[in-house]
N, C-alpha and C positions, 0 to 999 in steps of 0.2 A: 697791184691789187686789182682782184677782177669782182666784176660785178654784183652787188648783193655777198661780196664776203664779211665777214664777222668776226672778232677777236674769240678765241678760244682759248684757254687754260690746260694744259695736258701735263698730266701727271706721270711720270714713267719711271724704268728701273733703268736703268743703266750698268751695267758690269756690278751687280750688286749693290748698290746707291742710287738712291730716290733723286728724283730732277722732276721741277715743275717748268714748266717753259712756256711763253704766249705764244701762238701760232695764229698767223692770219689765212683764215680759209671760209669754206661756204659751209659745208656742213663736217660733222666729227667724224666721217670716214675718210675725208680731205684731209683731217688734220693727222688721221692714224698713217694717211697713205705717206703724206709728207714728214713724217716722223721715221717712218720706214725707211725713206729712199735719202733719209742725210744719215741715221747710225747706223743700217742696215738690218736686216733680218732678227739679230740677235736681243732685240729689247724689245721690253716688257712695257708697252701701255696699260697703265692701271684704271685709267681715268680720263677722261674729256667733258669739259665741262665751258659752258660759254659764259662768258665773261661781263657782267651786267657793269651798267653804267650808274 
């Protein structure tokens, strides 16, 4: 976990199927980038939203 990160909430498509997933990152293109680089190219982020306590 790196410095000043923060739970986030991302909502995405997957192969046609919705998935919400927590992501630990710093800001929501963090969490688009790391959403990116585990399904690959081919999925749909809908949403990024941080996660309140």
């Amino acid at each position: 976990m790196r410095c000043g990160a923060k739970c986030f909430v991302a909502e995405m498509e997957v192969d046609g199927q919705k998935q919400v997933r927590p992501v630990t990152a710093r800001t929501p293109a963090d969490v688009r980038k790391t959403i990116r680089l585990e399904y690959g190219t081919g999925v749909t982020v809908l949403s990024v939203k941080e996660k309140r306590k």
